[in-house]
C-alpha positions as CSV (number, residue, x, y, z in Angstrom):
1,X,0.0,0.0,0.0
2,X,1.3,3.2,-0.9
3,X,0.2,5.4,1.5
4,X,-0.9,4.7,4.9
5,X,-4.5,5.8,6.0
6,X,-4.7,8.0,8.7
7,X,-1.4,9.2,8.0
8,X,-2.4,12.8,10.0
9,X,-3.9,11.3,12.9
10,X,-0.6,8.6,13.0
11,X,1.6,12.5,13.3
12,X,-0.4,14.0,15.8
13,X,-1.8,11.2,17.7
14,X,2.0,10.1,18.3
15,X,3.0,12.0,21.4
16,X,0.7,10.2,23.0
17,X,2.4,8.5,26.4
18,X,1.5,4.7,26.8
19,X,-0.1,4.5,30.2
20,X,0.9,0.7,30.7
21,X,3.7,-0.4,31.8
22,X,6.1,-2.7,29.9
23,X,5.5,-6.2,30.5
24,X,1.6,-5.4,29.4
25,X,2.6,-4.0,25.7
26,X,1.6,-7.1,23.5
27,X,0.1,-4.5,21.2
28,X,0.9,-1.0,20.0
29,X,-0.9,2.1,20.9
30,X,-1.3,3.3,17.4
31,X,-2.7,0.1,16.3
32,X,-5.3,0.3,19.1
33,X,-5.9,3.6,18.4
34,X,-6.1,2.9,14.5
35,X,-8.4,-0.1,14.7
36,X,-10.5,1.6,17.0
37,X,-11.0,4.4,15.0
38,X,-12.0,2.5,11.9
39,X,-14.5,0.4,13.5
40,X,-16.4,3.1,15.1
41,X,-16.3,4.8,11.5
42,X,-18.0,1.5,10.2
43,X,-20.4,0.6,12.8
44,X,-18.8,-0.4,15.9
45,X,-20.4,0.6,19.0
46,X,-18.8,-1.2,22.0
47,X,-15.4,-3.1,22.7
48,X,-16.2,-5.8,21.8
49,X,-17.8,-4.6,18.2
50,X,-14.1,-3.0,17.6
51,X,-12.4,-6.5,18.7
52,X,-14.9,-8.2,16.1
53,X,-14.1,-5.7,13.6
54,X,-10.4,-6.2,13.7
55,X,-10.2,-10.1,13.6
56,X,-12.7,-9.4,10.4
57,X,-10.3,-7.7,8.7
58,X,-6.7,-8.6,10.4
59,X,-5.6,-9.5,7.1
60,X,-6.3,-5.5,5.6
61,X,-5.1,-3.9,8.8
62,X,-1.9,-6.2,8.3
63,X,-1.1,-4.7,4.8
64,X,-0.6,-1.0,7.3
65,X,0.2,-1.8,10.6
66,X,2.4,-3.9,12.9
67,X,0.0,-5.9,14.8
68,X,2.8,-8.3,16.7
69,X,0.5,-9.6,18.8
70,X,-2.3,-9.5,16.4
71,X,-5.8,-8.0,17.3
72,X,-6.3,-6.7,21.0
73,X,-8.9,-8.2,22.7
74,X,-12.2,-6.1,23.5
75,X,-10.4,-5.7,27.4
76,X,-7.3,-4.4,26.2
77,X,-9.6,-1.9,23.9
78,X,-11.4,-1.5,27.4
79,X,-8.2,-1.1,29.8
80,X,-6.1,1.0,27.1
81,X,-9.3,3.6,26.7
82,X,-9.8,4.2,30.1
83,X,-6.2,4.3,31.4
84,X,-5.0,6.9,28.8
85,X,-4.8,10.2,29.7
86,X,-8.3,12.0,28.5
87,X,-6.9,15.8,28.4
88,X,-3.8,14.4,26.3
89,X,-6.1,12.5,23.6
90,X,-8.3,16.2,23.3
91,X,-5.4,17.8,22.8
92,X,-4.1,15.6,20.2
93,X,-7.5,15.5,18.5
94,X,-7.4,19.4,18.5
95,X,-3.8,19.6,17.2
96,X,-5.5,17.1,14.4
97,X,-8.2,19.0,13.4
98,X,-6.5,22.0,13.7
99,X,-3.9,21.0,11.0
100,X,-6.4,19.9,8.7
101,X,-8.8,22.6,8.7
102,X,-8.9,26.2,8.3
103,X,-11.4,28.1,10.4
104,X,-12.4,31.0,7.9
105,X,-12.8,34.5,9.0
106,X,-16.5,35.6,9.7
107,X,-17.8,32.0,10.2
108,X,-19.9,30.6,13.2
109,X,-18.4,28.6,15.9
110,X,-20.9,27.3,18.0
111,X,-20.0,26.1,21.5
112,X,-22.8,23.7,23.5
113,X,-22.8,21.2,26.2
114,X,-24.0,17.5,25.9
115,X,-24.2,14.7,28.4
116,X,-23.3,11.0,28.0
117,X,-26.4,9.7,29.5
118,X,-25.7,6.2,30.4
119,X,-21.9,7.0,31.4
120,X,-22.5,6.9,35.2
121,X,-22.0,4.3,37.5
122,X,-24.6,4.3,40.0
123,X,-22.6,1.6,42.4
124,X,-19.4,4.0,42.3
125,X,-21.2,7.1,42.6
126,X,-20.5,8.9,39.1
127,X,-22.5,11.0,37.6
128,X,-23.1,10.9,33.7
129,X,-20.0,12.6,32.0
130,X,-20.7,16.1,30.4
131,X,-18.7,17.1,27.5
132,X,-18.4,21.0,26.0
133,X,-17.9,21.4,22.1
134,X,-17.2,23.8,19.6
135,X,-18.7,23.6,16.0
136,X,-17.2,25.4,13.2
137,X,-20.9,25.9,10.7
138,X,-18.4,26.2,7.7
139,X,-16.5,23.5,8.0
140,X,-19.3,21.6,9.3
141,X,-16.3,19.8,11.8
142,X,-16.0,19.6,15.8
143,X,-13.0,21.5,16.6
144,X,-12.5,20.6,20.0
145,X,-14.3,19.3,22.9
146,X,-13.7,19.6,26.5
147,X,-15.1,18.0,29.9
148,X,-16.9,19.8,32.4
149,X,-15.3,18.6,35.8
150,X,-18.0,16.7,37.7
151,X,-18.0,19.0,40.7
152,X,-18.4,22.2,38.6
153,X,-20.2,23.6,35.3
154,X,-20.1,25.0,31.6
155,X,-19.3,28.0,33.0
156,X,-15.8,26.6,33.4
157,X,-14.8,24.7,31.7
158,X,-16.1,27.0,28.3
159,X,-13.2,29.5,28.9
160,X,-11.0,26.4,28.9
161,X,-12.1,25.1,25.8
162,X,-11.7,29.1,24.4
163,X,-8.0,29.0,24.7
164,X,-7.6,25.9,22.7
165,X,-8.9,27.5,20.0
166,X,-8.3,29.9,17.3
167,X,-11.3,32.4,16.9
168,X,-10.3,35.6,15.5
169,X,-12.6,37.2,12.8
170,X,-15.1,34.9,14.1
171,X,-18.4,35.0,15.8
172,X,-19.0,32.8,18.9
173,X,-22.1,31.3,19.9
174,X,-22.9,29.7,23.2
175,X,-26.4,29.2,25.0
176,X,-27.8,30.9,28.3
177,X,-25.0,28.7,30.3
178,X,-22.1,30.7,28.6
179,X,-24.0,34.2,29.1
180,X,-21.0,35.7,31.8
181,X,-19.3,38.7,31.7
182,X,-16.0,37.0,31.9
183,X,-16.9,34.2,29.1
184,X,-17.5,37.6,26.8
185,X,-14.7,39.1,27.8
186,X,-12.2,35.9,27.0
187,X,-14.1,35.8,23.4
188,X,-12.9,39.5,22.7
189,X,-9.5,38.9,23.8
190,X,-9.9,36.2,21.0
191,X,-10.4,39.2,19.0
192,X,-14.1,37.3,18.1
193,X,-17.2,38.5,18.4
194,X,-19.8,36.8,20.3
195,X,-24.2,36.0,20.7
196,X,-25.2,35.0,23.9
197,X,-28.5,33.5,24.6
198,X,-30.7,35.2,27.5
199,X,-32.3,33.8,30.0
200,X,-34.5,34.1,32.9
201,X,-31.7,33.2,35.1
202,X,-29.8,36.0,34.5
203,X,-32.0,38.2,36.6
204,X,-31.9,41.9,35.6
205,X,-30.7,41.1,32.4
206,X,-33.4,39.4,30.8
207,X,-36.3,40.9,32.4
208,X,-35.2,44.1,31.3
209,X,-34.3,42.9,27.7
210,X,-37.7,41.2,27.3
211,X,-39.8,44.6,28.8
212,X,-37.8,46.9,26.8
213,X,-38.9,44.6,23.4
214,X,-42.6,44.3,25.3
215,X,-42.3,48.5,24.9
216,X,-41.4,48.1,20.7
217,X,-43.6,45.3,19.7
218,X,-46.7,45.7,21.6
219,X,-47.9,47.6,18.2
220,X,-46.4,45.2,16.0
221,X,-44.8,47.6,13.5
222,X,-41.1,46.8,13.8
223,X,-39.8,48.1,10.9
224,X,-40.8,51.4,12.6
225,X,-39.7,50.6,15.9
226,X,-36.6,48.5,16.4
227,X,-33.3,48.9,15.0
228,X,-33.4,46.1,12.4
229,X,-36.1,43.5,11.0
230,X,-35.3,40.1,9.4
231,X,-37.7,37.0,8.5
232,X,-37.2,33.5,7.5
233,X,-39.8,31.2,6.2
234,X,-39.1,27.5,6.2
235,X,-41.1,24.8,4.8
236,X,-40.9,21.0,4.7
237,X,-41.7,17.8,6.7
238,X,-45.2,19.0,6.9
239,X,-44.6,21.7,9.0
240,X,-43.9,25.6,8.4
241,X,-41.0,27.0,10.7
242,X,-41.2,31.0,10.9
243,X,-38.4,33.1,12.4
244,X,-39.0,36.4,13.4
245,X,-35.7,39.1,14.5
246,X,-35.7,42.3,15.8
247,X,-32.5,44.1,17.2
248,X,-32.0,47.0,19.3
249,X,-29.2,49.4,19.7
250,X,-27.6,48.3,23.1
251,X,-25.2,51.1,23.2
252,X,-28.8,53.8,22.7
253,X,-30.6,51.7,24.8
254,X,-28.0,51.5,27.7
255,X,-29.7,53.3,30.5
256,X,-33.0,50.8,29.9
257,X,-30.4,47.8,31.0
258,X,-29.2,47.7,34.3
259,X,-25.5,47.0,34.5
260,X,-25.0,47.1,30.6
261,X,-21.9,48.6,30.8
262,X,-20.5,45.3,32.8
263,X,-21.0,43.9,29.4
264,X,-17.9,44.4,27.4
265,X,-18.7,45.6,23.8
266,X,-22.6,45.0,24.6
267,X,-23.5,46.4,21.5
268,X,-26.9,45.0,20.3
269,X,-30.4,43.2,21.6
270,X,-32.0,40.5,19.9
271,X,-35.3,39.2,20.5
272,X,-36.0,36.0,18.2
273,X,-39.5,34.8,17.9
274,X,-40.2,31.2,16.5
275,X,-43.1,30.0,15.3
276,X,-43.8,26.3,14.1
277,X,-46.9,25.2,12.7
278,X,-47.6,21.7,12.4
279,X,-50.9,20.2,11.4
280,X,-52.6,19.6,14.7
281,X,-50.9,22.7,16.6
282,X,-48.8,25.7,16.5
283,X,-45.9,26.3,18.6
284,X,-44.5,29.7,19.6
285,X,-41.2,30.5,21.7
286,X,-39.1,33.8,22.1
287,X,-35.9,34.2,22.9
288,X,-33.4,36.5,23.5
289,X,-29.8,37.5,23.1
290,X,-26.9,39.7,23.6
291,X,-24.6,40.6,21.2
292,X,-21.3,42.7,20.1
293,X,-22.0,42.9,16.5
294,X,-23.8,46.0,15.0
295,X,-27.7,45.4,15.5
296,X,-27.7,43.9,11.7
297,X,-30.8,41.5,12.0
298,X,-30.2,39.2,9.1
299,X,-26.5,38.3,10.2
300,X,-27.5,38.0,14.0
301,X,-30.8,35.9,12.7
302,X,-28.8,34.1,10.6
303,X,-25.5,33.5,13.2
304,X,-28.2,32.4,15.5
305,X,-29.8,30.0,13.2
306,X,-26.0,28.5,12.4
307,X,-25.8,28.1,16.2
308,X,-28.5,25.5,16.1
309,X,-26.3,23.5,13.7
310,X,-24.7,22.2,16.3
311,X,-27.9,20.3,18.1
312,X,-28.6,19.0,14.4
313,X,-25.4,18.4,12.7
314,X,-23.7,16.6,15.7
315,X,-25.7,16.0,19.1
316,X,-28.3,14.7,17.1
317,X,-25.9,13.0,14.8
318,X,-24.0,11.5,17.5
319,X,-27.0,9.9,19.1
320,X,-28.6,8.4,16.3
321,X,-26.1,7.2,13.9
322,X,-23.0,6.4,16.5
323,X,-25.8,5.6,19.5
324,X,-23.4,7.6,21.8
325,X,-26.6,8.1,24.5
326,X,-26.6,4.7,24.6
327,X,-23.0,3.6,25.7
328,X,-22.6,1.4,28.7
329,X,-18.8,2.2,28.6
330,X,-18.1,3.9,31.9
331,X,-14.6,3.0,33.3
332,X,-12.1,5.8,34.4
333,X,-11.1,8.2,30.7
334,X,-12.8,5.1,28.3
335,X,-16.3,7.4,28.4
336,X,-14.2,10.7,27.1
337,X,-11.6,9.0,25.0
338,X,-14.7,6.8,23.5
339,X,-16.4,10.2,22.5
340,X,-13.2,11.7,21.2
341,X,-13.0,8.4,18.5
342,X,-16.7,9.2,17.4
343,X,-15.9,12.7,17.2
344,X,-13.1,11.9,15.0
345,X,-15.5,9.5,13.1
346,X,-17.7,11.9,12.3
347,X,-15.6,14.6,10.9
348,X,-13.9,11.9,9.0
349,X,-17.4,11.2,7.3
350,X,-18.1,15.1,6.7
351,X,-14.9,15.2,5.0
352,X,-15.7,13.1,2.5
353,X,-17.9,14.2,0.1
354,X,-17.7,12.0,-2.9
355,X,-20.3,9.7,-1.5
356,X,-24.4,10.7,-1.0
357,X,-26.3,10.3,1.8
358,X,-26.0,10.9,5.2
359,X,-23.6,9.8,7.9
360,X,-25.2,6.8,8.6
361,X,-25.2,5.5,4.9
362,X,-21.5,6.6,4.7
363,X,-20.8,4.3,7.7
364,X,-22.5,1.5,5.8
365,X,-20.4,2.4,3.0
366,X,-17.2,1.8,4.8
367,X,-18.5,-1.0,5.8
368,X,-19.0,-3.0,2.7
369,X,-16.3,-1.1,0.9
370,X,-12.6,-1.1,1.6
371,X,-11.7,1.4,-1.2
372,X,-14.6,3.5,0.2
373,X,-13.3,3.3,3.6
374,X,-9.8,4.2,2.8
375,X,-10.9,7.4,0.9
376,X,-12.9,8.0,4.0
377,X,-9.2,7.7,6.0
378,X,-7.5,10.0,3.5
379,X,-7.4,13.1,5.4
């Protein structure tokens, strides 16, 4: 074989420190790592999926790697996983992505939380793992991730997961969790911008957002009233999705916000109004948002809807193709270091392009198709 697949993950993935000791290397780490990957890109789901897939095709993966021990069993896959160091694989995943993408100026980069439901262990007392992303819309890749320490929040480990990225010329999004002064702050010192979702549990803030729009839209005429006006009208799926946006100039509208000056660059208001009709009700929500871009309501409307990309495009993703809610794996780092090899899965799969469908018919694909599999590994 002429070239090696994953030959970029096999460079940055290399630093890696075995965490066994010596007498307990029968196999490589890059070959777990390798197989691994590969047979959560084709299906795999557990430990013992990835042994399965490996003995399946020992004599393919011979043609690449070492294998002197030939394929790990599914508790070395287990004991490897949750022994290595989980902050070291992120970082190495980041360095990845990082090399073989290029976040473009003036794109969204969504950050959002998500919980690995069945990774507690009710006997040991450990809570389900929570895991922070970040989404480039673009590029339509996860760019990093980062776990929230048990006995804290988002609200933490966010401006962690900020310095491991490269934002500027780029607008950040992050839900009513990320709404803090100092999370704003740390996204300017990026030299991004940033939206931040309101809500009612930021007090002062979003009652006085929401009764200053109650002033302006009571009459309904906000193309006289507000700042800017956008509208998007969706259909499809039998339903009829309607967004309204109206901004408001934060810096003219300071004295109506208490403590708006706290708010670094707090330079427009957003109300959002959604409106879904389906054909035995209609649902209506409003929301609300803070942002330091010029009160333009198509790009904020817009930025907003790209934020959403990341509860579509991945978190749903992730739990329907790869089953990730599902996973009984719970053991010391395997639940993180698990998630990172899907992660990596699935921007593998967005990569590739050649193939139609969605992610789940591309990991079908792989499946039946060697060649296919390898262009899928190409990065």
């Amino acid at each position: 074989m002429a070239q090696k697949p994953l030959g970029s993950i096999r460079v940055h993935f290399s630093p890696l420190a075995d965490p066994r000791i010596d007498r307990q290397k029968l196999h490589q780490l890059m070959d777990i790592i390798v197989i691994a990957i590969c047979a959560v890109i084709c299906g795999a789901e557990t430990w013992v999926d990835i042994e399965n897939f490996g003995k399946a095709r020992i004599a393919w993966f011979q043609q690449f790697l070492e294998l002197p021990n030939g394929i790990p069993s599914h508790d070395t896959f287990g004991r490897v996983f949750s022994l290595l160091n989980a902050e070291a694989f992120e970082a190495c995943f980041f360095d990845w992505v990082a090399a073989v993408n290029q976040v473009t100026k003036g794109q969204v980069i969504a950050i959002d939380g998500k919980e690995l439901r069945h990774s507690f262990d009710s006997f040991l007392g450990k809570k389900a793992i929570h895991l922070v992303s970040a989404w480039a819309n673009a590029n339509r890749l996860i760019l990093a991730q980062r776990k929230v320490d048990s006995k804290t929040n988002e609200i933490t480990a966010i401006p962690e997961l900020l310095d491991t990225l490269e934002l500027a010329g780029c607008i950040v999004t992050i839900d009513a969790m990320g709404c803090q002064k100092e999370i704003a702050r740390k996204i300017l010192a990026c030299k991004a911008d940033y939206i931040l979702a309101v809500k009612e549990n930021q007090g002062h803030l979003y009652e006085d957002i929401e009764h200053l729009f109650g002033l302006y839209l009571k009459e309904r005429k906000p193309l006289q009233y507000v700042d800017g006006y956008a509208k998007t009208v969706d259909k499809g799926h039998g339903r009829i999705e309607i967004r309204e946006c109206w901004t408001l100039s934060a810096t003219f509208h300071q004295r109506a916000i208490r403590n708006a000056v706290e708010w670094e660059q707090l330079t427009s208001l957003v109300c959002i109004r959604r409106e879904r009709r389906l054909p035995n009700k209609t649902q209506v929500e409003t929301r609300y948002y803070i942002a330091s871009l010029m009160p333009d309501a198509n790009q904020l409307l817009q930025a907003i809807r790209d934020h959403w990309g990341i509860e579509n495009s991945v978190h749903w993703v992730l739990d329907v193709a790869f089953n990730e809610d599902q996973s009984r794996v719970r053991k010391d780092h395997a639940p993180e270091n698990l998630a990172v090899i899907r992660r990596i899965a699935l921007n593998l799969l967005r990569k590739e392009k050649t193939a139609k469908g969605g992610i789940q018919a591309k990991r079908l694909q792989c499946a039946w198709d060697q060649n296919y599999l390898l262009k899928v590994l190409s990065v």
